[in-house]
N, C-alpha and C positions, 0 to 999 in steps of 0.2 A: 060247323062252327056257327054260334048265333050273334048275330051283329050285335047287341046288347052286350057280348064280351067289350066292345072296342069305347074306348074312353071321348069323351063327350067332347074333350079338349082334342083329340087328333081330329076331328072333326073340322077343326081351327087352324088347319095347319095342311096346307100344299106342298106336297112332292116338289123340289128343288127345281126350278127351270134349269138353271147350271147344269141341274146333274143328269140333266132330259140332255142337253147337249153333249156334255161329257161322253154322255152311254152312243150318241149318235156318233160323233167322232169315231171312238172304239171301232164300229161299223162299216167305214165308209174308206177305202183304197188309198187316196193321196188329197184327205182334203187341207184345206189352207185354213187351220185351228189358230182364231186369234180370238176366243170363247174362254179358255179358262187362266183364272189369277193364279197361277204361279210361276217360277221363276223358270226359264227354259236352260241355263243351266246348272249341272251338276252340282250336289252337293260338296266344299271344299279337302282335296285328301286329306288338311291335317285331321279333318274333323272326324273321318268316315275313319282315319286311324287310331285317333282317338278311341272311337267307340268300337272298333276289333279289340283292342287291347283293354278294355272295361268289361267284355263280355269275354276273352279269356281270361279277367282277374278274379272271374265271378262275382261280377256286379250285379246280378243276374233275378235275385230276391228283390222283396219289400224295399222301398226304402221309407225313412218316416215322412209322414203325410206330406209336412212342409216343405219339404225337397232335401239334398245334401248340403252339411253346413259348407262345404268350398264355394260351393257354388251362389248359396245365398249370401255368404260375404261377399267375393268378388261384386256380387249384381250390388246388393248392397253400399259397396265402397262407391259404385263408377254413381248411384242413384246419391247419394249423399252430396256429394261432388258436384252435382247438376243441380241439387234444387236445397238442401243442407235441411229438412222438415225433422223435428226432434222427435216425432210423434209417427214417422211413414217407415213402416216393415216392408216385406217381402216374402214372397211363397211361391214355389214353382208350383204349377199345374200343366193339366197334359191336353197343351196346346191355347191360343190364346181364345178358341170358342168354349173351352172348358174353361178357364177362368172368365169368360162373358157370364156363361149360366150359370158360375158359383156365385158371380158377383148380382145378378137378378133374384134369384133363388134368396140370397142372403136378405136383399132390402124391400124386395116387392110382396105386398101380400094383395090379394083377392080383390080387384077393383082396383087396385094405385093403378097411377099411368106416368106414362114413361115418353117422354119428347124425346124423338128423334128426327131426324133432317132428310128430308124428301127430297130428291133420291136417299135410299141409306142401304146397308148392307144386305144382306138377305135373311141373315140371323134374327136381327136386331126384335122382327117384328115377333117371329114365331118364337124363338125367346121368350120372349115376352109373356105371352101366348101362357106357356108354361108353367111361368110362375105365375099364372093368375090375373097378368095387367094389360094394361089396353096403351096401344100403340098411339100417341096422338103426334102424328104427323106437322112440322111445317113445313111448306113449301119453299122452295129454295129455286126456285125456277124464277128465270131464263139464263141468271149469270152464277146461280149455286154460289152464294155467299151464304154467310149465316148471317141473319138479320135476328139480331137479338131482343128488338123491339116484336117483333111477330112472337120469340120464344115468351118475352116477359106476357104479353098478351092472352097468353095458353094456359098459364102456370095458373091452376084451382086448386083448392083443399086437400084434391086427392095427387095434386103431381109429387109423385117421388125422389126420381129420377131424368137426369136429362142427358143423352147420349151422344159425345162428341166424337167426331173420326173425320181425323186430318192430319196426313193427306188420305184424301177421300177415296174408298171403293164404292160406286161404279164414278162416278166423276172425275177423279184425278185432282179437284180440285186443292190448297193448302190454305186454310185461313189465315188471315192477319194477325199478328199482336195484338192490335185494338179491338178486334173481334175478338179473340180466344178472355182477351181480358174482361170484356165487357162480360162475354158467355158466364166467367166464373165469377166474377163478382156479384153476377145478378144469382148463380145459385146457391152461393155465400148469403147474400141478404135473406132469399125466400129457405133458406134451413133443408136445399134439396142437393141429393148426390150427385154429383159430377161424374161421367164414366167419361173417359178419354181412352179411346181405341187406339194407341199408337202402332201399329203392326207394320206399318209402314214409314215410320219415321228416320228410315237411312235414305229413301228415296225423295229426298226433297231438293229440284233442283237449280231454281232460280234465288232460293233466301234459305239462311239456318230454320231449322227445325224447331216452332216453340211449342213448347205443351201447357198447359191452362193450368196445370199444377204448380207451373212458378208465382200465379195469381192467386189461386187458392188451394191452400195448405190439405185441406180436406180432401182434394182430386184422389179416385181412383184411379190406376192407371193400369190398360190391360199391355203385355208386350209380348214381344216373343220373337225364335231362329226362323220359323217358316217362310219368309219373304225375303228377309237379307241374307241370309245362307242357305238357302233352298233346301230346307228342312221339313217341306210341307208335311211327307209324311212319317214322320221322324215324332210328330204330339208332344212338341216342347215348348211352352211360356211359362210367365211370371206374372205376377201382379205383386202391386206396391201400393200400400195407401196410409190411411190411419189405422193405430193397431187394432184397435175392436173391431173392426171390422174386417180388418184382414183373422183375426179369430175365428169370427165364426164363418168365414168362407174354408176356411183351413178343417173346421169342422165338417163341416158338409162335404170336403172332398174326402175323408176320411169312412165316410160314408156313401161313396159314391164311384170317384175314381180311384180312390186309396193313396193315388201319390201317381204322380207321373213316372213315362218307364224308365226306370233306375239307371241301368247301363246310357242312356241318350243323355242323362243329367252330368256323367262323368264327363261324356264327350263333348257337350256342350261348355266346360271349362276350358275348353281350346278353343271354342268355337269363338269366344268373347277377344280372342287373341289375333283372327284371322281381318287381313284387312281388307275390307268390299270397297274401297271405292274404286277401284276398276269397275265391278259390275254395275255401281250408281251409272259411272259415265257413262259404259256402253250403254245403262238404259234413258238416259239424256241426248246421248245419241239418236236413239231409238226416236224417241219422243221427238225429240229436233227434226230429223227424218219426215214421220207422217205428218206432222204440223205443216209442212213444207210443200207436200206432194199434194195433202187434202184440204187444206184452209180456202182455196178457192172454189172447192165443190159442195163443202158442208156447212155447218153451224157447227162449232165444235165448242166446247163448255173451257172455261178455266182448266190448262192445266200439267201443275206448277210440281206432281208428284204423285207417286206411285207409280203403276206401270199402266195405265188405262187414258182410253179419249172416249169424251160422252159425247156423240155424235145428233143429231137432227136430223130425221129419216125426211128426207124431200120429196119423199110421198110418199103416199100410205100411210099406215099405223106401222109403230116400228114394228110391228110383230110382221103386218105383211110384208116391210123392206126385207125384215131379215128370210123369212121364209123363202122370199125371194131369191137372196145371196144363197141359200144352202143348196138350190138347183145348180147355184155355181159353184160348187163344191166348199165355200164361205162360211162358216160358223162363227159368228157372234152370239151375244145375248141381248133380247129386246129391253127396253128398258123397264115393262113393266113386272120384270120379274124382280126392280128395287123398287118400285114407283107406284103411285096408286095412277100414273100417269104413263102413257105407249105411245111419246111421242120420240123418244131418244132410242139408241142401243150402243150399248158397252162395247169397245172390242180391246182385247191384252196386245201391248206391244213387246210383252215376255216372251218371245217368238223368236226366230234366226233371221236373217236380213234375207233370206230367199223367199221366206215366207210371209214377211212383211212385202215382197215386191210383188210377190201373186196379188198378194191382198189389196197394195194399192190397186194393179189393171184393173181389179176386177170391182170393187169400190166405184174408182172414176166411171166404169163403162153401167155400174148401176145407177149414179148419180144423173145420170143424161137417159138412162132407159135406151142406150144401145148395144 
């Protein structure tokens, strides 16, 4: 093969750190996995009966691009209800990083750039990446607010798009009201899209849940089963926004993904019926727990939802803390695999309580270097 087959753009784009850790777990006896974002438990039976019974009714084919119309009403009726936009559809796609890159793909061309908020997801940059546009980072360090004087500060000729996600992956952090409001009015004024990540928005657990789309009507919104019903591997979201735009993302999946998998869309019409907050709690729990055991060992970041603590490596580079911890059989993520920065590392409290107690011993006995 001659390296001249391989595209200029992969060039631009790093093999997943997650997914270095991920394959490393895989490997390793009885380690203490507090490394990756998903939910540790099972997917709910109504739902998984749900979908036996959509895959014996032979749901099994195409469906059309946009998803099934039950299903786009129901999402429809509860989205109307929340924000009432005369102008904001709906479209399933297959999962909510497929509907990230329909919705890039759709607005970004060759040079745009795209603010996103440092720390940010891991997609967000290489995304980007893909359709052509350049990552322009703000800094959100040491309390990971959104400072929307820094975002208005950034915004040139070529910004786009500006990337909102909260409650935050790797942080945990939930913004304000008055931030999320401030965020969408400033990209109402400058005529720039809003992406609002909510993938996480049942997890929020000191205030309600707001989304910038109650401030501005234009907000896209990406959502989706994989975090509140542990549907990670199931490639089931939605997105919602203004209809042109939700067109030609509908387009492009039509040419790309074709449509999310059919029989999962059935089953996720039960899914919308299943009630998590049990799971919220126990993960408030969770969260309540390490805040408790580690607050006096670490720096720990805002945080107020999802299932993560952005932690402050007290020595070293977090890449060497964490390398460190993985001799302890410990699996995190350094932080700069969201960060153009490797002072922090992620760890998931999506975990069982035995393996959250490993993980503190062994946390506290890193924190002292004994």
């Amino acid at each position: 093969m001659s390296e001249r087959w391989i595209a200029d753009r992969m060039h631009l784009i790093d093999a997943s750190g997650i997914r270095k850790v991920f394959d490393l777990a895989a490997k390793m006896q009885d380690p203490i996995n507090l490394s990756i974002g998903q939910p540790h438990f099972d997917t709910p039976a109504p739902i998984k009966e749900s979908l036996f019974a959509a895959v014996l009714a032979g749901k099994n084919a195409y469906s059309q691009t946009q998803g099934i119309a039950p299903l786009i009403q129901k999402l429809h009726a509860q989205i109307d209800a929340e924000l009432n936009h005369p102008d904001r559809k709906v479209f399933i796609t297959s999962g909510t990083s497929g509907g990230l890159m329909l919705a890039l793909l759709a607005l970004v061309n060759p040079g745009d750039e795209v603010i996103a908020f440092d720390p940010y997801f891991v997609m967000y940059k290489h995304l980007t990446t893909v359709a052509g546009g350049k990552i322009v980072p703000i800094n959100t360090y040491p309390d990971f607010r959104l400072n929307v004087a820094k975002v208005r500060a950034a915004i040139t000729p070529r910004t786009k798009v500006i990337l909102c996600n909260s409650p935050c992956n790797p942080t945990g952090y939930v913004a304000s009201e008055s931030e999320l409001r401030e965020l969408a009015e400033l990209a109402a004024e400058h005529d720039i899209a809003l992406i609002s990540d909510e993938i996480y928005r049942a997890f929020c657990y000191d205030a309600p849940f707001i989304s910038p789309a109650r401030f501005n009507p234009q907000t896209i919104v990406i959502d989706g089963f994989s975090k509140s019903h542990s549907m990670t591997g199931w490639r089931l979201g939605w997105v919602h926004g203004p209809e042109k735009i939700m067109q030609q993302m509908s387009k492009l999946q039509q040419f790309s993904f074709v449509c999310a998998p059919h029989p999962v869309q059935w089953a996720s019409l039960s899914a919308l019926d299943v009630d998590i907050s049990g799971s919220v709690a126990e993960y408030r729990d969770k969260r309540d727990y390490l805040l408790k055991k580690l607050s006096s060992h670490y720096e720990i970041g805002p945080a107020g939802g999802a299932f993560y603590l952005f932690l402050k490596a007290p020595w070293g580079t977090a890449t060497e803390f964490v390398t460190e911890a993985i001799r302890h059989d410990l699996l995190m993520i350094p932080g700069n695999v969201f960060s153009s920065q490797d002072t922090h590392f992620r760890i998931s409290y999506a975990a069982d309580n035995r393996t959250l107690e490993r993980g503190v011993e062994v946390l506290i006995r890193l924190a002292h270097r004994t």
